[in-house]
C-alpha positions as CSV (number, residue, x, y, z in Angstrom):
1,X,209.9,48.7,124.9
2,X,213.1,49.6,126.5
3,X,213.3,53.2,128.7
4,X,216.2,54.0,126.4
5,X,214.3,53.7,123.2
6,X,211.2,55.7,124.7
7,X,213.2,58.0,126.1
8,X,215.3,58.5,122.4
9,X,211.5,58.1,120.4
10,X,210.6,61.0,123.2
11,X,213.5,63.2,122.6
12,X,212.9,62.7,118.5
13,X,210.0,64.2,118.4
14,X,210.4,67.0,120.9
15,X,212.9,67.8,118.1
16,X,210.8,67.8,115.4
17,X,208.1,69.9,116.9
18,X,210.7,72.1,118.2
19,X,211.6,72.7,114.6
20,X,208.3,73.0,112.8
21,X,207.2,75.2,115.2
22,X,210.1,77.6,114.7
23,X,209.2,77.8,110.7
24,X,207.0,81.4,110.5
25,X,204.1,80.4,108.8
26,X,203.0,83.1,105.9
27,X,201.6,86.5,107.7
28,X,202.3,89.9,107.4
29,X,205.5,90.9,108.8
30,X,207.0,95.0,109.4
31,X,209.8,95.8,107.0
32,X,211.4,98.8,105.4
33,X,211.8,99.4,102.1
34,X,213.3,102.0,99.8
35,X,211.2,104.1,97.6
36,X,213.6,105.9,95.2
37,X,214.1,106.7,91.4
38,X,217.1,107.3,89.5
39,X,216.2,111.2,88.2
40,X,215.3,111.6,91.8
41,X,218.1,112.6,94.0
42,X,216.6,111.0,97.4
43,X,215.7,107.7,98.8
44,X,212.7,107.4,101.3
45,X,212.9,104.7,103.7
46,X,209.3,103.1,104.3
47,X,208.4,101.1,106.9
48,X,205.3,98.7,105.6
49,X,204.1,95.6,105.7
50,X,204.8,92.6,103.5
51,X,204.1,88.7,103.4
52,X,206.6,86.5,104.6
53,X,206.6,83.0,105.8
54,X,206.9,79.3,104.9
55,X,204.5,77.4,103.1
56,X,204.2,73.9,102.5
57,X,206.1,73.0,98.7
58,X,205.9,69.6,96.7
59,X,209.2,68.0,95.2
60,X,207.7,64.9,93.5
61,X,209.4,61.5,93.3
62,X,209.3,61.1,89.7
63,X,210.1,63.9,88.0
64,X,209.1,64.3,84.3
65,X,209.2,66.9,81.7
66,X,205.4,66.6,80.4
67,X,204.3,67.3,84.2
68,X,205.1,70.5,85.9
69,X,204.8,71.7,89.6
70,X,203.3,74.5,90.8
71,X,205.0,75.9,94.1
72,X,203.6,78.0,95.5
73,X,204.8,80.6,97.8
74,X,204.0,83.7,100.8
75,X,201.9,86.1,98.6
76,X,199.2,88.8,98.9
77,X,195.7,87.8,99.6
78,X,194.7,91.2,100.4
79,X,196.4,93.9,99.9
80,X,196.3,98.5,99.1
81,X,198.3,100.4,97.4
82,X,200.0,102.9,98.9
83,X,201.5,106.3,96.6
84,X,204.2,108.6,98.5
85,X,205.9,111.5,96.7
86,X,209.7,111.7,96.4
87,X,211.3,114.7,98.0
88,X,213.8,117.4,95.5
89,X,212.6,115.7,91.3
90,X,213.8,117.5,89.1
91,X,210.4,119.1,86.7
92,X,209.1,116.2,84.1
93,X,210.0,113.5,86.2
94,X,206.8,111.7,88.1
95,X,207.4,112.0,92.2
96,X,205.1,109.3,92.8
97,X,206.1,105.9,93.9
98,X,203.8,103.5,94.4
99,X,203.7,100.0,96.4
100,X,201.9,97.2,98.1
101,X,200.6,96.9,101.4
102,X,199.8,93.5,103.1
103,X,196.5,94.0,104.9
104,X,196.7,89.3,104.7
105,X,198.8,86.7,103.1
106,X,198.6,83.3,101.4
107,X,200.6,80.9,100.2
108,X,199.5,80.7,95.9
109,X,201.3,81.1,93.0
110,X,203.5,84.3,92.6
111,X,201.3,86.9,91.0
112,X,203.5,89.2,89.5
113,X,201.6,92.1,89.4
114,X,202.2,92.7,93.0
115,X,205.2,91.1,93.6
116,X,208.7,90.1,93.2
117,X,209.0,86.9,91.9
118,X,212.4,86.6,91.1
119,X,215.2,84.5,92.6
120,X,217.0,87.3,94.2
121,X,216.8,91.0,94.1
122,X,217.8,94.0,95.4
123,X,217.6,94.1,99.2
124,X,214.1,96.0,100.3
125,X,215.9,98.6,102.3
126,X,218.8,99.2,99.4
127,X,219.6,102.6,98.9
128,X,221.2,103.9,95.8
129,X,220.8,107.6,96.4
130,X,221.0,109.4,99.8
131,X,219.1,108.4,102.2
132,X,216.3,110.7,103.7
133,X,213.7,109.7,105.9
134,X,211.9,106.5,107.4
135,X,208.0,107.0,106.7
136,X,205.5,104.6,108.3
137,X,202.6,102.9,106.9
């Protein structure tokens, strides 16, 4: 084999392993979200910890509509809740905002009972109201 054709197989894959090593795999990562409710006049900024990461998906080559695929994505494996109370409701409206902590991820289906599985959504950090305080957790 030529030098020039090692040297270009060489340089291929020191590409490719450059760029599957830069894909996160699915952990825990810091973020901050915003804990707020409409009747509630302040936002709290938390910092917590969610899953994020890739995982490995399936795109078959024939595609049919009696066979479905199941993708799976960066989700809780274990996780706590976590309850904080809203600063300045007005009486009759619950204080209490509640929310997921990642203690370890895993890539599964999307449970929906502790997370978002939608397309897009409203950014994590997103404040409608003002703005109070970053809490940590």
């Amino acid at each position: 084999m030529p030098a020039s054709v090692s040297l270009l197989l060489l340089l291929f894959f020191a590409l490719v392993l450059s760029r599957s090593s830069s894909l996160r795999l699915c952990e825990p990562v810091n973020e901050t979200i915003s804990a707020e409710k409409e009747e509630c006049p302040k936002c709290l900024l938390i910092q917590t910890s969610i899953c994020s990461g890739s995982c490995p998906t399936k795109d078959p080559v024939f595609k049919s509509a009696l066979s479905t695929v199941q993708q799976h994505v960066c989700t809780y494996k274990d996780l706590r809740f976590v309850t904080v109370t809203l600063p300045d409701c007005p009486p009759g409206v619950d204080p209490h905002f509640t929310f997921p902590l990642a203690l370890s991820c895993e890539c599964s289906l999307c449970r929906m009972e502790s997370s978002d599985c939608t397309i897009q959504s409203v950014g994590p950090s997103d404040c409608m109201s003002g703005e109070l305080a970053i809490q940590n957790y």
